[in-house]
C-alpha positions in Angstrom: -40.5 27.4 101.4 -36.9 27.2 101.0 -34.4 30.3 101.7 -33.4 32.5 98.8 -29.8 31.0 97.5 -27.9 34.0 96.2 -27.4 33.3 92.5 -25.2 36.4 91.7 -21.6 35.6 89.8 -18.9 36.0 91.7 -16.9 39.7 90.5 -14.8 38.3 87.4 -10.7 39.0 88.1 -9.7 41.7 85.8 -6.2 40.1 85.2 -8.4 36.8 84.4 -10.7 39.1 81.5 -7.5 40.1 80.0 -5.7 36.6 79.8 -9.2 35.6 77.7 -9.9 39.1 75.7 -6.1 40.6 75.9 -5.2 43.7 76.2 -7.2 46.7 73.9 -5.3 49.1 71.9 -6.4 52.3 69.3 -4.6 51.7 65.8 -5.0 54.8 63.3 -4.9 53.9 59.4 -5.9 55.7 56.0 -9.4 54.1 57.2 -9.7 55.9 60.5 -9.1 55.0 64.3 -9.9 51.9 65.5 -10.1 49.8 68.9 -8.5 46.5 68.5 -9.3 43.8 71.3 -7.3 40.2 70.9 -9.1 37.4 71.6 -7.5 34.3 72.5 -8.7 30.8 71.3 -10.0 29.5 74.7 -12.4 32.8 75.0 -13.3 32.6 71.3 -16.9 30.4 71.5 -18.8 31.9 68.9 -18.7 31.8 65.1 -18.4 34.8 63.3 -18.0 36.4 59.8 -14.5 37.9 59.0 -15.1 41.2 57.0 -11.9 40.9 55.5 -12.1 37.8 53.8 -15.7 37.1 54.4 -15.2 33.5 55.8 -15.8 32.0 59.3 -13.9 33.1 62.4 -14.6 29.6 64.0 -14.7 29.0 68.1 -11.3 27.9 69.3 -9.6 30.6 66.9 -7.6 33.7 68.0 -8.8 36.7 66.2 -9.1 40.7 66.4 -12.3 42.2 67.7 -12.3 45.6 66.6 -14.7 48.5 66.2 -14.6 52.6 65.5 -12.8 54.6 68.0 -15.5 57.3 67.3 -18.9 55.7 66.3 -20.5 56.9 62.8 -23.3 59.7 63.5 -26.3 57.6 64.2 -24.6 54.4 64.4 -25.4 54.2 68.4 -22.0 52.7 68.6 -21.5 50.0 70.7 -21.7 46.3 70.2 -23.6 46.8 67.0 -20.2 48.3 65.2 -17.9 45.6 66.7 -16.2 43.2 64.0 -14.2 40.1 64.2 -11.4 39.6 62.3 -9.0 37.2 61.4 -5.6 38.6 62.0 -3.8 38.4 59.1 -6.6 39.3 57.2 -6.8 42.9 59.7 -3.5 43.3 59.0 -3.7 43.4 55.5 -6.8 45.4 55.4 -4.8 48.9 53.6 -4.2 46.3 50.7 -6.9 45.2 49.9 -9.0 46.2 46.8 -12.1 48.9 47.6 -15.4 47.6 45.7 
């Protein structure tokens, strides 16, 4: 039998989680408080849907990952209310037309 190797990840460097994810930061609009996360292009592996514009936020490409500062009543917060978002289009989210 051979000995148990430890498999455990070494503890991640917190100055090396904010080069990938950037800093977070709480914005306030007409459209309530939010937590905004930057993502840079080398952490960004995934593709997602941009809310804003409702194309792809392709891997490689720096964008906003933001969610509710308070979570909705029932929502159970958490990754489930998280969005990613193309910055410009975030930016211009208090122009853009209500349906």
């Amino acid at each position: 039998m051979s000995p148990r190797r430890n498999t455990s990840r070494p503890a991640r460097d917190p100055d090396d989680l904010a080069r990938a994810f950037g800093h977070q930061h709480t914005e306030s609009g007409a459209d309530g408080d939010w937590v905004v996360r930057a993502v840079t292009g080398a952490a960004a592996g995934k593709i997602y849907r941009c809310p804003g514009c409702d194309h792809e936020v392709t891997p490689g490409t720096p964008h906003l990952v933001v969610w509710p500062a308070v979570p909705e009543y029932g929502s159970g917060g958490g990754v489930a209310d998280r969005r990613h978002w193309h910055t410009p289009c975030w930016n211009a989210r208090s122009r853009r037309r209500r349906r």
